[in-house]
C-alpha positions, 0 to 999 in steps of 0.5 A: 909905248903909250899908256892911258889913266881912266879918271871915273866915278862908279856905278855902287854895285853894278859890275855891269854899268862899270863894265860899259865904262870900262868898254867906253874909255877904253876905246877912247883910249885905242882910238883917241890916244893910240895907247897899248895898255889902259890904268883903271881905279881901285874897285872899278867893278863894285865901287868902294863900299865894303858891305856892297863888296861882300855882296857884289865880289865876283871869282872871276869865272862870270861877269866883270873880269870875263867882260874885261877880257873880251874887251881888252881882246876886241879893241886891242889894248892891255887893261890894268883895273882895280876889282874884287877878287872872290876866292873860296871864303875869301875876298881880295882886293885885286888889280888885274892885267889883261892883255891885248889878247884878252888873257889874263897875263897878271894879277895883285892882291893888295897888301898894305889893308886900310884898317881905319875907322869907318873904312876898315877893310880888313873886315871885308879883305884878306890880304895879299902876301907878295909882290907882283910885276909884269913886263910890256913894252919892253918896261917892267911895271909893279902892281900897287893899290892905293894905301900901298902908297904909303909904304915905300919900302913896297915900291924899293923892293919891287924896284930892287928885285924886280927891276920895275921901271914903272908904277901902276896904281889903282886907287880909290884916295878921298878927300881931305887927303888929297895933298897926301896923294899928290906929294905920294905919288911924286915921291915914289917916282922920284926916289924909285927914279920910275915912271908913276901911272896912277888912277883914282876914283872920282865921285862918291860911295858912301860916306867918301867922296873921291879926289881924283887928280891921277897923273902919270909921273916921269922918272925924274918926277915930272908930271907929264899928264894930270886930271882934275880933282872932281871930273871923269877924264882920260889922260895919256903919255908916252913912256920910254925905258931910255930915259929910266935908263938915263935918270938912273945912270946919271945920279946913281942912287941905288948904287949908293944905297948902304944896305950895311946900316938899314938892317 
């Protein structure tokens, strides 16, 4: 199967200005590259601003993720896309998998919250309390967002338990950290012998300005597509379940893992 990463800036609270961007790559993605499932960053609805979140955050009945299904089923391509997820008092900081039918066939509520100085966002989130994958394409991906990254035992899990073959990250990573990123993201490939699909924000809100460089990453933790660090750009390959399948037979790690001594 072939999958795309959209590498874009948002729109600071205009779910409607990201939502024709969203519509735009797309279809760039379906007419230009041919690919079945489309990766979109972290808060593509809102942006990345915690008091415009707790204004714009929507419940999914009306507006952005509605407006995504229709695209999805109009232009035939499955979207993952990181957006605000309002449920009763609560708000989530969510990816969503709409099929190529336009349903919504999965969902992730970020677990790992960035409760640093001046982001913080457990003043804006709750946060997630499990887990999720989905299977297309005969691959099993695992759900993941941004800060995750930094939590191996996350992407282990997911690995072990779910037999995911492939990573979908929806990000909004700024500078200067950028090398945290790109060390991060090959990591999780390589250790997890996984396909890595990871999309980030360029741009600006706020205080925080994006680094971009999404990638898709192979199970042997070659990058076989890259982005620039500061411009919106689409980018796609090809991913094959043979070859998670043979990086994983040919060195055996999760046999060898000694579960005896990790408690």
């Amino acid at each position: 199967m072939r999958v795309a990463v959209a590498q874009i800036s948002c729109s600071l609270g205009d779910p409607e200005a990201n939502l024709l961007k969203v519509r735009d790559f797309s279809r760039r993605a379906k007419d230009e590259a041919g690919a079945d499932l489309i990766v979109f960053p972290e808060m593509t609805d809102t942006g990345y601003s915690m008091p415009v979140i707790r204004e714009h955050a929507g419940d999914w009945a009306n507006g952005f993720v509605p407006g995504v299904q229709e695209i999805a089923k109009r232009i035939s391509i499955a979207i993952v896309s990181g957006v605000s997820e309002r449920d009763g008092s609560s708000i989530y900081n969510s990816q969503i998998f709409v099929d190529s039918n336009g349903h919504i066939a999965g969902k992730y509520r970020k677990t790992h919250l960035y409760a640093v100085a001046p982001v913080e966002e457990q003043t804006c989130f709750a946060p997630g309390d499990a887990f999720v994958s989905f299977g297309l394409g005969g691959l099993h991906f695992g759900f993941s967002i941004c800060y995750d990254l930094r939590f191996p035992e996350m992407y282990r899990k997911l690995t072990a338990d779910d037999k995911v073959g492939a990573f979908v990250i929806s990000s909004a990573w700024p500078f200067p950290r950028d090398e945290h990123w790109r060390v991060l993201i090959t990591a999780r490939a390589i250790e997890n012998q996984s396909y890595v699909i990871a999309s980030n924000r360029v741009g600006k809100d706020d205080a925080l300005w994006f680094c971009g460089s999404s990638a898709i990453i192979d199970p042997r933790g070659v990058v076989i597509a890259a982005a620039s660090a500061d411009r919106e750009e689409l980018i796609h390959a090809d991913l094959s379940e043979e070859l998670v399948l043979s990086v994983r037979s040919r060195v055996a790690s999760f046999a060898h893992r000694r579960e005896d001594l990790y408690g």
